[in-house]
N, C-alpha and C positions, 0 to 999 in steps of 0.2 A: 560729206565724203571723208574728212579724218575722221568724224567718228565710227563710218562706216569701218575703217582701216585698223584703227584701235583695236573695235571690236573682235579683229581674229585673233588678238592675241590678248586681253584682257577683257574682265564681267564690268558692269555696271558703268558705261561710260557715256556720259549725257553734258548738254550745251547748256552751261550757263550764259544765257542770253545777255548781250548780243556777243560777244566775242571770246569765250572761254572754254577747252573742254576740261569735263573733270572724270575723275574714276575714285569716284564714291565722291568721301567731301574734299579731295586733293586735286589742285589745278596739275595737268599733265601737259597744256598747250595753251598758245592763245591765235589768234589771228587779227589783224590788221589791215582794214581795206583805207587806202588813200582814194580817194573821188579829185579828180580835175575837170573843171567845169568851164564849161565853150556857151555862154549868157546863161541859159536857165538848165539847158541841159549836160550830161556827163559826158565828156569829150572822153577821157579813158579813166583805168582803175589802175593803181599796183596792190596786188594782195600779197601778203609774208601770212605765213603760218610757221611759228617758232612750235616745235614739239622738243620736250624733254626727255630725250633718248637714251643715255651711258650715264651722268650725273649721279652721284655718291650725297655730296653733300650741297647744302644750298649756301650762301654765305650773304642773301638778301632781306631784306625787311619782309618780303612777299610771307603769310600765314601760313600756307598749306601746298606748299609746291611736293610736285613727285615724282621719279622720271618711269619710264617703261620698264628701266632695267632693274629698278624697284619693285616692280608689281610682278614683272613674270618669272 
């Protein structure tokens, strides 16, 4: 689905598996699912999906970060 949403407004946007989207070789997003577990099965999930939306500069260790407002 974010990549689906990306896509209306930037080319080349695909899932480095398991939890990263990129637009070309630059991470744009990532996601984060917590699993809580009730004996063997998943009692519930919290999912975050961080996207990089206004962002100018980075000031992390991260290689290839790049926000939206970059790209369009």
């Amino acid at each position: 689905g974010v990549c689906e949403v990306l896509s209306l407004y930037v080319n080349d946007v695909s899932i480095k598996w398991p939890n990263d989207i990129y637009v070309g070789d630059n991470k744009i997003a990532g996601i984060l699912i917590e699993n809580f577990l009730s004996g063997s099965t998943i009692d519930s999930s919290i999912i975050g999906i961080g996207i990089n939306i206004n962002q100018r500069k980075f000031f992390s260790n991260a290689p290839n970060p790049i926000s939206l407002s970059q790209v369009t």
